[in-house]
C-alpha positions in Angstrom: -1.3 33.5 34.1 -0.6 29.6 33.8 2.9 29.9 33.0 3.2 32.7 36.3 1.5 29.9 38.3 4.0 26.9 37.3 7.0 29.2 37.8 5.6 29.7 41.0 5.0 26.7 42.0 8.3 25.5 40.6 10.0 28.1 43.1 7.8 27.2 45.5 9.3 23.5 45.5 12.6 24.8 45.1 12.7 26.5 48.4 11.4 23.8 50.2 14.1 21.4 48.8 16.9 23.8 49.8 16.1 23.5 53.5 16.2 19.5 53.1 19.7 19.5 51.0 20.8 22.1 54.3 19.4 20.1 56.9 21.1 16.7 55.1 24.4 18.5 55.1 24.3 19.5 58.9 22.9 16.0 59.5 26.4 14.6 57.8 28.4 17.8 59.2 27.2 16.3 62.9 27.7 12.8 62.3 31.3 13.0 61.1 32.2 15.6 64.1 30.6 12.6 66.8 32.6 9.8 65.1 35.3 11.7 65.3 34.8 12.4 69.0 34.1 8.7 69.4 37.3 7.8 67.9 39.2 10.3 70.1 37.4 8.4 73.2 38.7 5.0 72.9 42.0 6.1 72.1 41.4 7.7 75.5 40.2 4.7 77.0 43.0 2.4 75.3 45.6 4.5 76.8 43.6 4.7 80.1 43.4 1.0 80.7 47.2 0.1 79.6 48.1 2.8 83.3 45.4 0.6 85.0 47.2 -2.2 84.0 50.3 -1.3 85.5 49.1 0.4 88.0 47.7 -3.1 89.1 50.4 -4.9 88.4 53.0 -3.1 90.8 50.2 -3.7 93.6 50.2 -7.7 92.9 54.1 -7.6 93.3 53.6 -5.7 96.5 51.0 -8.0 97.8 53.8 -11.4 96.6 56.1 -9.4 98.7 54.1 -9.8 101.6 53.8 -12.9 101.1 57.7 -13.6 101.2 57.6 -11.8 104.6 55.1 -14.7 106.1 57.8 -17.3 104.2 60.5 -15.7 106.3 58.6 -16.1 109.7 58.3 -19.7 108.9 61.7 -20.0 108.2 62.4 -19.0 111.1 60.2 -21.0 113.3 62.3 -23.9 111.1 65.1 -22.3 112.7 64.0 -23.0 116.3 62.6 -26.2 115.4 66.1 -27.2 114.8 66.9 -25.2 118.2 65.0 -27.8 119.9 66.4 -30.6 118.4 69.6 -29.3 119.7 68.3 -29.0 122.8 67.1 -32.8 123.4 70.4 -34.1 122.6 72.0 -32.3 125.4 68.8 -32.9 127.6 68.7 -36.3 127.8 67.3 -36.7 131.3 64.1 -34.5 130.1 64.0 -36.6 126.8 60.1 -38.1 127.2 59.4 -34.1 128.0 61.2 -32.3 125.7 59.7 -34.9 122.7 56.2 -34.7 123.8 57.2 -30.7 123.3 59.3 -30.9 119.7 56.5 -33.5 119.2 54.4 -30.4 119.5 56.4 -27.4 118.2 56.9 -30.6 115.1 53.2 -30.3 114.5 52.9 -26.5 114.0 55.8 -26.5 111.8 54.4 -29.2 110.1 51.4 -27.5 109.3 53.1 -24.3 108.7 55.3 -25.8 106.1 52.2 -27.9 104.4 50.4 -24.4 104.4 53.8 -22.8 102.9 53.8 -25.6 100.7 50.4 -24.7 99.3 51.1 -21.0 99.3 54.4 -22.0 96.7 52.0 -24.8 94.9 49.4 -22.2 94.5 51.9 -19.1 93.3 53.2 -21.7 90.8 49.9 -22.9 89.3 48.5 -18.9 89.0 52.3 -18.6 87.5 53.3 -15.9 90.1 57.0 -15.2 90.0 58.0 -15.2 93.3 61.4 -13.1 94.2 64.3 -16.1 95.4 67.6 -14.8 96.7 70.5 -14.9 94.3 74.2 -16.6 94.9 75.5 -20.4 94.9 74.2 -20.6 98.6 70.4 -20.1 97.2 70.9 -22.6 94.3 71.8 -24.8 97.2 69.3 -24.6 99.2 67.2 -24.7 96.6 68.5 -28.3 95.3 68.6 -29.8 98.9 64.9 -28.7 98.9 64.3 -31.1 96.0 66.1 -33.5 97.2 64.6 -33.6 100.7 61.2 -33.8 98.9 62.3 -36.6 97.0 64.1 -38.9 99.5 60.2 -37.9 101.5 58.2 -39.3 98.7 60.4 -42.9 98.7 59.5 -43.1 102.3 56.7 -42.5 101.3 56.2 -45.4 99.4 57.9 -47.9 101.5 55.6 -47.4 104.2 56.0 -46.7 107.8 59.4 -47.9 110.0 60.0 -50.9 112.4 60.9 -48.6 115.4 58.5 -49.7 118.2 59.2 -45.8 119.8 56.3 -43.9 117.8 56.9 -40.5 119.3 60.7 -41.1 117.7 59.3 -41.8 114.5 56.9 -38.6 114.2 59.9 -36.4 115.7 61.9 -37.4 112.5 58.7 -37.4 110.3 58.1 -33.7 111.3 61.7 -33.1 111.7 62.4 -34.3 107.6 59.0 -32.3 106.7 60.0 -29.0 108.6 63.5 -29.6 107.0 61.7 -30.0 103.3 59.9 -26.7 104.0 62.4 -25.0 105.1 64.5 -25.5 102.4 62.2 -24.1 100.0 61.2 -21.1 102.1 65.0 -20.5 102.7 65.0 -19.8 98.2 63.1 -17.3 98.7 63.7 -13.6 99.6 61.7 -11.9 101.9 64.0 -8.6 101.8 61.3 -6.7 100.4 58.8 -7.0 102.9 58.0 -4.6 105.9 60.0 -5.6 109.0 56.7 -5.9 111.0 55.9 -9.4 108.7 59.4 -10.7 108.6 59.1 -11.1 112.8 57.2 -13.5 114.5 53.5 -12.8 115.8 50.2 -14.1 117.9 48.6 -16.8 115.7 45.5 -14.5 115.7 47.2 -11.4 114.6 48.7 -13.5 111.7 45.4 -15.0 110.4 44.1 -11.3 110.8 46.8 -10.1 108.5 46.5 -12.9 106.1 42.6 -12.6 105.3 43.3 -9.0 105.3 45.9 -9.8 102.4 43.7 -12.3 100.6 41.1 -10.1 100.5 43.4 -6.8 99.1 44.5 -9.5 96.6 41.0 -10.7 95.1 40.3 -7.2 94.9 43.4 -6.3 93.2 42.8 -9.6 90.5 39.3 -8.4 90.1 40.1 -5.1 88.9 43.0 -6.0 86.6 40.5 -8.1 85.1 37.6 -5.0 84.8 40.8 -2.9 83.5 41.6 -5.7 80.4 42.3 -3.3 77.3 39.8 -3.5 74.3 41.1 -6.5 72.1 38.7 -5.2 69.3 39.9 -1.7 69.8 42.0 -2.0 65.8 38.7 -3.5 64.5 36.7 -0.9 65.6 39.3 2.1 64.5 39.7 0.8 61.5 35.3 0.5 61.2 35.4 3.9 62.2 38.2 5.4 59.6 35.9 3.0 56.8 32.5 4.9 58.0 34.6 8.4 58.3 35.4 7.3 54.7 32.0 6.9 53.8 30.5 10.3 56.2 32.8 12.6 54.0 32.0 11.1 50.9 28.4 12.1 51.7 29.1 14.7 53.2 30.9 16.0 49.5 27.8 14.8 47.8 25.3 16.4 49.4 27.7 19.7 49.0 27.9 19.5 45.5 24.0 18.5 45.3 23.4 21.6 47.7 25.5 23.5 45.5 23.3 22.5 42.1 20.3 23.2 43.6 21.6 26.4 44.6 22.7 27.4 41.4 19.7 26.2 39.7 17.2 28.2 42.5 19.2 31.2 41.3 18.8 30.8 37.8 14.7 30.5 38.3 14.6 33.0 40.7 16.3 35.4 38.0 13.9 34.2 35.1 11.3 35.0 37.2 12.0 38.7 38.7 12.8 39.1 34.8 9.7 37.6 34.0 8.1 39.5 36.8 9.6 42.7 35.9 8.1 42.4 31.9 4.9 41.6 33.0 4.9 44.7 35.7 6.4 47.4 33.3 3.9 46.4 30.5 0.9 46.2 32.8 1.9 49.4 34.2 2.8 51.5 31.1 -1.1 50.4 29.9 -2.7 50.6 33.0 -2.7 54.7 32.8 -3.5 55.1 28.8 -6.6 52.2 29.1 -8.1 54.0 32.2 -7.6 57.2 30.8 -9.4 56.0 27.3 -12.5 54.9 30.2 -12.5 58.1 32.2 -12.3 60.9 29.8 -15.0 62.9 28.1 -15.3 65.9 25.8 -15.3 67.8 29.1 -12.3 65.8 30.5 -10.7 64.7 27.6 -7.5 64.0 29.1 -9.1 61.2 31.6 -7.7 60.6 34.9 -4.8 58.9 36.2 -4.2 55.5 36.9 -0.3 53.8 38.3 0.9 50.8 40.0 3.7 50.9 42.2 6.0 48.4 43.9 6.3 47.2 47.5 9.7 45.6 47.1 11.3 46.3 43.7 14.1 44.0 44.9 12.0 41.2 45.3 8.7 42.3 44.1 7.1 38.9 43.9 7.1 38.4 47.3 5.3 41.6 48.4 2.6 43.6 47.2 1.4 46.3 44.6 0.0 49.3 45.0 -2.9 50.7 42.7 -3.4 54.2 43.0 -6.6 55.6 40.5 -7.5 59.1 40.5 -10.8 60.0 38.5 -10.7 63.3 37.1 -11.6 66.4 38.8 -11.0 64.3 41.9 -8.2 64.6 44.1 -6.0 61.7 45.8 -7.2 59.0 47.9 -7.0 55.5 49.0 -9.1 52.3 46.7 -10.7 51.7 49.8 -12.5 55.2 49.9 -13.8 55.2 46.3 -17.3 54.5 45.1 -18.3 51.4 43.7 -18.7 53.2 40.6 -14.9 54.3 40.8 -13.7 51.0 41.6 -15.5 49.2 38.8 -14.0 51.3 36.6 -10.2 50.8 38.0 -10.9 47.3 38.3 -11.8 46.9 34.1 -8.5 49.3 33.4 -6.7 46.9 35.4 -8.1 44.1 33.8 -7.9 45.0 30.3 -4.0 46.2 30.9 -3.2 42.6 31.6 -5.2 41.4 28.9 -2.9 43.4 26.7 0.3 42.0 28.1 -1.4 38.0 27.6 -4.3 38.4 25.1 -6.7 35.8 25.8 -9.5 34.5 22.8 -12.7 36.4 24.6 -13.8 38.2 27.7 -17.1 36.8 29.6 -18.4 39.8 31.7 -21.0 38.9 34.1 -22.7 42.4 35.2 -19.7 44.4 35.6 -22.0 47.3 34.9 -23.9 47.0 38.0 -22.2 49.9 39.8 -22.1 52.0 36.7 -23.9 55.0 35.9 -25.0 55.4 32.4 -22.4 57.7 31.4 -19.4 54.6 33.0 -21.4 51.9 31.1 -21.8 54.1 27.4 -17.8 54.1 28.1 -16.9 50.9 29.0 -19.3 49.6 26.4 -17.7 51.5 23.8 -14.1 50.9 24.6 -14.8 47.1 24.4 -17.2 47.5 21.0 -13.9 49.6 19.7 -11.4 46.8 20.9 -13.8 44.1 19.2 -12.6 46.0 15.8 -9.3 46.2 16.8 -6.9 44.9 14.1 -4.0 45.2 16.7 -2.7 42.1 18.6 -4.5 43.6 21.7 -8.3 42.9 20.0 -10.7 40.7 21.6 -14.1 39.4 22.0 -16.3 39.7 24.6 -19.2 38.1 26.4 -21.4 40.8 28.2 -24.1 39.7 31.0 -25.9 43.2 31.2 -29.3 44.6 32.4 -28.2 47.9 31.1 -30.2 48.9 27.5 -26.9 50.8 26.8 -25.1 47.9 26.3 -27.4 46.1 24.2 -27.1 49.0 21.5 -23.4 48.8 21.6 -23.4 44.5 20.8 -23.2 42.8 17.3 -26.0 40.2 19.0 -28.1 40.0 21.6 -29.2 36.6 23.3 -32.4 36.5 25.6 -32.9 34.5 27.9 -37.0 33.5 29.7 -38.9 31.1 31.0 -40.9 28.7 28.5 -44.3 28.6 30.7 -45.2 26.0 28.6 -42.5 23.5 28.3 -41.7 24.9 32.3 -38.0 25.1 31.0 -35.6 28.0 29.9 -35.5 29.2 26.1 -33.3 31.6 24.4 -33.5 34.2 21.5 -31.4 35.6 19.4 -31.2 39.1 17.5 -28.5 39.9 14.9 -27.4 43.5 15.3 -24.7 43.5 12.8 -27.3 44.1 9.6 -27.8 47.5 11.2 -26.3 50.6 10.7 -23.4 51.6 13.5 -24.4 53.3 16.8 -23.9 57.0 17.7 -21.1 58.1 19.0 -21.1 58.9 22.5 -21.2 62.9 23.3 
């Protein structure tokens, strides 16, 4: 019975390992499948944020384009500046008028070249290629530009004229800057813009299309910065391919661990059905003779019938067994509708058929004879005084708490127990029955 209960236990701690070596395999199963789909998403979002890129890109060359447009409307507001200049030379009668206007017309151009001026300082500082027109006549405009600029910058520096006519000198002051302005607008091409921004318009309307601009532009810079591609985009492939690595390493481990403990759960679940299966088959071969041997009497000498039978004979241990006893003379029925008398007696035949399988050094009965008539107990006493002589490996001694008198004839010893009134304690005697002659037989 010892051995049964550490194989059972031993199985019992098998199976519950075999659902943690399943579990750690799904566990590793499901971790590799989500790196996996993690490494699939940033490639998604790598590839994703490179067509943002672009995309982004080709709307900052349409918003520089633009731009050009507004360069050509200043150009040509250098064109009529020059216009008027024309026109005061042949006007000389309206001179004081038509300077006070150029005057005028000089300071708007003025400020629209300083403000072109800072659109092409500002493009070149955020290094924004600007489209220029191609051919020697762009190259030359270009270099007068420079030029211009320069000879501006020595004037500059010398300080203001000796001409006492100060509307003269601003004329050619604004007339040189316009010029200068003009020169570097006239690089540029402004093809590409819509014809509604190459012509003229309300100063109003302008503004309103320029803050319109600048704000489509800040937008446009502020998501081609949100679209930036992931610069630790390798570093993190290459982490994921190394903890891949490492997943299906475990993930082989704990298959070849899963498989051992497989393969070993088989091997103790086969030791014990065949353990099992030679316990059941001797217990159940005895079973029948011992309960005949305690049921059977000169009238009855064949006994009754006693048989255990499987629940499950594929896997018997985890089911039960059924005992059938039938007394003789008596016909078939359940255990639970037997006397207490019947079931005493099936329950010994039982007991004594594993004994025989698993001897054990001696039996301690404690009033199994209580539901016994006297004919049972004469029969259950003798069948254990006959297997006390036994010189088979099925012998035994036995330990018998009885009231019954028929058992006390049938013992080697008695041992009494009573109460010592005057010590107010328990004493025992003893009587050696082995100096006598042997009992009767039984009829």
């Amino acid at each position: 019975m010892g051995l049964c209960a550490k194989i059972q236990a031993q199985l019992v701690y098998d199976e519950e390992q075999q659902p943690k070596a399943q579990a750690a395999l799904l566990r590793a199963s499901k971790q590799q499948a989500a790196d996996e789909a993690l490494l699939q998403r940033l490639r998604d979002e790598g590839a994703a944020g490179q067509a943002e890129v672009d995309r982004l890109q080709g709307e900052v060359q349409t918003a520089v384009d633009r731009l050009g447009e507004l360069a050509a409307q200043v150009v040509a507001e250098a064109a009529q500046q020059a216009t008027l200049h024309k026109s005061t030379a042949s006007l000389g009668a309206e001179g004081v008028k038509m300077k006070r206007a150029v005057g005028a017309c000089t300071a708007a151009l003025e400020a629209l070249a300083v403000r072109a001026e800072g659109i092409l300082q500002a493009a070149a500082m955020e290094q924004v290629a600007l489209p220029r027109k191609k051919g020697k006549g762009a190259a030359a405009a270009a270099a007068a530009a420079d030029a211009e600029a320069d000879a501006d910058d020595a004037m500059d520096a010398e300080g203001p004229g000796a001409s006492a006519d100060g509307d003269d000198v601003a004329v050619a002051g604004g007339g040189d800057v316009t010029a200068a302005g003009a020169l570097q607008l006239a690089a540029l091409d402004f093809s590409a813009l819509k014809r509604s921004l190459q012509t003229a318009m309300p100063a109003k309307e302008r503004e309103t299309t320029e803050g319109g601009m600048k704000a489509k532009l800040e937008e446009l810079c502020a998501a081609l910065l949100r679209s930036l591609p992931n610069l630790k985009a390798l570093e993190q492939y290459e982490a994921m391919k190394a903890r891949e690595k490492e997943q299906a390493s475990t993930l082989q481990k704990a298959k070849e661990d899963a498989t051992g403990a497989a393969e070993a759960f088989h091997r103790v679940r086969a030791r014990r059905h065949d353990l099992f299966v030679r316990a059941f088959t001797h217990i159940s071969a005895q079973i029948d003779v011992i309960y005949k041997e305690l049921t059977k009497s000169p009238v009855h000498q064949l006994g009754g019938t006693a048989y255990l039978h499987l629940e499950n004979e594929e896997l018997p241990y985890l089911h039960g067994i059924k005992f059938t006893a039938i007394p003789p003379t008596k016909r078939f029925r359940d255990m639970d509708q037997m006397s207490g008398g019947e079931k005493t007696v099936a329950a010994l035949a039982l007991l004594f058929a594993i004994h025989s399988y698993r001897p054990s050094p001696f039996f301690v009965l404690d009033e199994v004879d209580a539901a016994l008539d006297a004919t049972n107990v004469a029969r259950v006493a003798h069948y254990i005084r006959a297997k006390t002589r036994s010189d088979r490996d099925d012998g035994f001694q036995s330990i018998v708490i009885s009231l019954k008198d028929i058992f006390y004839e049938k013992a080697d010893a008695l041992v009494g127990v009573c109460k010592d009134l005057g010590q107010s304690c328990s004493k025992t005697y003893t009587f050696d029955l082995s100096r006598f002659n042997e009992p009767m037989a039984d009829v």
